[in-house]
N, C-alpha and C positions, 0 to 999 in steps of 0.2 A: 366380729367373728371372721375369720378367715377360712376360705376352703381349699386347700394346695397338697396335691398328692405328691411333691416335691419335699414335703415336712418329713416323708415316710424313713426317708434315708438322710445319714448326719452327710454333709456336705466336704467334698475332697478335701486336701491343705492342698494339692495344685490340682488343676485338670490333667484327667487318665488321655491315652491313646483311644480317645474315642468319638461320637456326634454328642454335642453336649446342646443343651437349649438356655435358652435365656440369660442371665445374668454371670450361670457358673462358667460357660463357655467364653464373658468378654474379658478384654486384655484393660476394659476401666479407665482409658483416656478420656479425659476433660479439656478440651479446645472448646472453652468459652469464651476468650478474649480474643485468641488469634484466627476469629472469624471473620472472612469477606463481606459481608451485609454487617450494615449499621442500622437496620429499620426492620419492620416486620415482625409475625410476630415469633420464631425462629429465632429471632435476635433478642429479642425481649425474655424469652423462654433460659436462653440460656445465660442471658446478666442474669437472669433472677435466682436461677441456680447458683451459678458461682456466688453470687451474693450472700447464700445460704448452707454453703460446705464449710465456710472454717467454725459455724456453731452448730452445724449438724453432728461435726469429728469430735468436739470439743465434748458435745452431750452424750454421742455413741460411745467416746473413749473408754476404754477398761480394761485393768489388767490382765482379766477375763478372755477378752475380744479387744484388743488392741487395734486402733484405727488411726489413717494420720493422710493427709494431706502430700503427696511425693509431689515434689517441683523441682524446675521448672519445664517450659519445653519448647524445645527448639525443631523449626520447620524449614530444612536445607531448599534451597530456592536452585532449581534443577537447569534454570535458562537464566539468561538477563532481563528478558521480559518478565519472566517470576520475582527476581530480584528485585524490579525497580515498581512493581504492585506491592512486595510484601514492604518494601524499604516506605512506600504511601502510605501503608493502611498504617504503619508504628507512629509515622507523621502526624496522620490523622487524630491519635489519639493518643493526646499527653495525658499522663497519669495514668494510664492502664495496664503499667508492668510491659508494655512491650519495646521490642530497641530491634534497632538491626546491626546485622555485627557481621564484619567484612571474613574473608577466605581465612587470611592470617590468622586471626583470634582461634575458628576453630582449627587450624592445623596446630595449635598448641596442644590438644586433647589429647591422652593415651587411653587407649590407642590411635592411629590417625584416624581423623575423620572419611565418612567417603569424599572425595576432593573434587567435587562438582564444578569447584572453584570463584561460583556466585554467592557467594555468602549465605545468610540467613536469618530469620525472625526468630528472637527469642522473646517467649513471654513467661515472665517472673512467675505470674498466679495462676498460670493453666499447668497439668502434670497430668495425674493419673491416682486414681484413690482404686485399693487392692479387692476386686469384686469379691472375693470368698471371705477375708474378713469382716467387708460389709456388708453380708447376708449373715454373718452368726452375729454381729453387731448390732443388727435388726432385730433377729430372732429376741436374742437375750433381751432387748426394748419392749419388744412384744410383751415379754413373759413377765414384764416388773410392771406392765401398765393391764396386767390383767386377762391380755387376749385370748380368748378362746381360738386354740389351732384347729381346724379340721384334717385329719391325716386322710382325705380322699378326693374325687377328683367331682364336677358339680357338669350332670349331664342334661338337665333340665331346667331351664327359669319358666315360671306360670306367672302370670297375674292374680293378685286377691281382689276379689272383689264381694262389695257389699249392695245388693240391689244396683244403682248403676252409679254408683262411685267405687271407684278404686281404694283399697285400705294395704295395698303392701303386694309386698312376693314373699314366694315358696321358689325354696331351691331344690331338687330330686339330687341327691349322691349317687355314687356309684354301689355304694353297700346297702342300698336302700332306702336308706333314714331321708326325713326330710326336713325343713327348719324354713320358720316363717320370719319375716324379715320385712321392715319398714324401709330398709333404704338397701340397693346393693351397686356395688364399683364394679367393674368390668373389667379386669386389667391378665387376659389371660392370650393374651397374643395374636399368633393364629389360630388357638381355639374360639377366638370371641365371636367372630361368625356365628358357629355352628348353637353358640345359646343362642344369638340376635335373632336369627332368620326365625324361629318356630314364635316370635315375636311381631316378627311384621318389620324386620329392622334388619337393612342389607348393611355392613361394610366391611369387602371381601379386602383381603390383604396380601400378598403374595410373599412367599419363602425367598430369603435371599442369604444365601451359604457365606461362609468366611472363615477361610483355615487360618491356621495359627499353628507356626513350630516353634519348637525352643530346639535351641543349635548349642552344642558345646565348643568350645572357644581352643583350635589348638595352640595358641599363645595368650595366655588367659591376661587381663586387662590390668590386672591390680585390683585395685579396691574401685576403679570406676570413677575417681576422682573427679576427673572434668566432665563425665559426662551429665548430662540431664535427665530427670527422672525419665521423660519420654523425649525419643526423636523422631523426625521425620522425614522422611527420603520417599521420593516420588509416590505419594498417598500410603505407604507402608511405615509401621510406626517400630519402632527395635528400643526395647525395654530392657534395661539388666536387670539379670536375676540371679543371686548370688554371685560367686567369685568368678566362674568363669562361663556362666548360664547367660543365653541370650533368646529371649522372646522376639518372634518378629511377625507380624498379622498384621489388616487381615485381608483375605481376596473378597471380592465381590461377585459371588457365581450365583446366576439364577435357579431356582431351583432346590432340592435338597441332594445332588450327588454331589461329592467332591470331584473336581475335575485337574490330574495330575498334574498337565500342563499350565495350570493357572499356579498350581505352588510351584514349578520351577519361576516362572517368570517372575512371583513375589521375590523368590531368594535371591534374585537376580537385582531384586531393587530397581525394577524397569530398567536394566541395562546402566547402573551405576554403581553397582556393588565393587566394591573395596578387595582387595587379596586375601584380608586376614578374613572374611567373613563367608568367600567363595571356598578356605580353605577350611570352614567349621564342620564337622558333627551332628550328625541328626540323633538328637537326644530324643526325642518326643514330636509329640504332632496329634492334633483336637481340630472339631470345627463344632460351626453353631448357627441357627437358623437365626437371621434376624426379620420382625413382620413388618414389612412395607404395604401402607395402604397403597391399596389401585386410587387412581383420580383423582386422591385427597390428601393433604399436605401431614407430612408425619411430624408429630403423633396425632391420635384421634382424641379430642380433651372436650365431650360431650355430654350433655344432660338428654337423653334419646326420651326419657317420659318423668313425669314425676315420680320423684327416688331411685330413675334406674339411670346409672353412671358408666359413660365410656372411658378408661384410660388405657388408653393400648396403641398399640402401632407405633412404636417408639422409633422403629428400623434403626439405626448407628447410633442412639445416642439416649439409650437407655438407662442407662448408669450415670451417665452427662446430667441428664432429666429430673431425677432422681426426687431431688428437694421442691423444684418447680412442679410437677406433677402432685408429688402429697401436698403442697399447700395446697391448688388448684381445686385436689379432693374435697381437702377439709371444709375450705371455703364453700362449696357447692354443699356439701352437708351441715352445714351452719345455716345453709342460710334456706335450704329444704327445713330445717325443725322451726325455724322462727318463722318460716309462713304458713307451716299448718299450726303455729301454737297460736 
């Protein structure tokens, strides 16, 4: 059973002009491969994801709810000391789709590239999987495997108990109702605090903002040919969208206000932005809260008491997570029924 006051409304085909939360607000990049650490568990989190997206796309696929995989993606290297870390880590690891590829290559691209001049790391298997069609991709999973949606929002968890063993939770909704429950997952962001705490259970997590414009193109690109599903130019990532549509996110701003000057400085690409892109169109423009734990490494992937589950605190890499999280769940609920059975 599921409790999401998000179910209540059918979900956009893009994001409006406006503060979006969680999944429908991200831009969906997967930088699993062309990550800096080879150890930890960070690293481990996201081999095990990318390990898990091309049969997760494969199962969600549907005429329906079409889903798929965009590759690859390329991460322009801003200095020579960038270049000669990213030109390492491809070293480092033969067979994992990544290469590096000198200034010429990408100045073949139309349109030019931004010409930073240091080359860059491409990796084959990392890209960006489309967040809004994998929330109705899910949805439609849900609904063939049975699940019960809750259309409201869950402001109460209590303990059950029987003389002085515990037998389950109760969750209080917002419309009243209440529903008893042998196991429940936590996965409700910055909300999850506020069930923990009337639990005995602190982990506070802090807002952290991040706009996102899409820019119309006044010399629109072609078909996008050469480019790559995602790029990357000084931690900002520029996604084509459509014929002459350009996604570009996202800022890092504490807090939940938007702060104007942090979207000039993104459009600006830290001070590398290109002429054709300084000369684009503000088509649109969203942002969206991501939950950073305070003091504890994100995400939070915890068993707080028998049957009650932490997944939350994703901060960046929510959608990255994805596959490694639900297993992580399942697993944890597998293995709670086989030691009370």
């Amino acid at each position: 059973m599921l409790a999401d006051p998000s179910l209540a409304t059918p979900i956009p085909d893009t994001p409006a002009d406006r503060h979006l939360n969680g999944s429908t607000a991200s831009l969906g990049v997967l930088m699993g491969h062309a990550f800096r650490r080879s150890s930890g568990r960070a690293w481990r989190l996201r081999q095990r994801s990318m390990a898990l997206w091309p049969a997760w796309v494969e199962e969600l696929n549907r005429p329906e709810s079409p889903l798929d995989l965009e590759t690859p993606l390329i991460q322009l290297a801003g200095s020579a000391e960038e270049a000669q870390r990213l030109n390492q880590l491809a070293s480092a690891r033969p067979g994992s789709g990544l290469q590096f590829i000198d200034n010429t290559r990408l100045q073949r691209a139309d349109p030019a590239w931004p010409d930073v001049g240091h080359g860059a790391l491409l990796s084959e298997r990392d890209g960006r999987i489309e967040p809004l069609r994998l929330l109705k991709a899910l949805r439609r999973g849900l609904t063939e495997q049975n699940v019960a949606c809750l259309v409201t929002a869950v402001v109460e968890l209590q303990r059950l108990s029987s003389g002085n063993r515990q037998r389950g939770w109760r969750i209080q909704t917002t419309d009243g109702t209440s529903e008893e429950l042998d196991q429940v997952v936590i996965c409700s962001a910055l909300g999850s605090n506020e069930l923990l705490q009337n639990l005995g259970h602190r982990r506070p997590m802090e807002p952290v903002l991040g706009q996102v414009l899409e820019l119309e193109l006044n010399n629109p690109p072609g078909q996008w040919t050469e480019w790559p599903a995602v790029l990357t130019c000084g931690g900002i990532n520029l996604i084509p969208h459509g014929a002459d549509r350009l996604w570009i996110g996202a800022t890092l701003e504490p807090g939940t206000t938007a702060d104007p000057s942090a979207t000039a400085t993104m459009k600006r690409l830290n001070d590398l932005v290109p002429r054709w892109l300084e000369e684009a169109k503000l088509a649109g423009q969203w942002s969206g809260l991501r939950a950073r734990p305070i003091e504890r490494p994100a995400p939070l992937l915890e068993e707080l008491e028998p049957g009650l589950f932490l997944a939350s605190g994703h901060y960046r890499n929510g959608v990255l997570l994805t596959p490694a999280t639900a297993e992580w769940v399942s697993e944890q609920i597998d293995n709670a029924i086989f030691t009370r059975a």
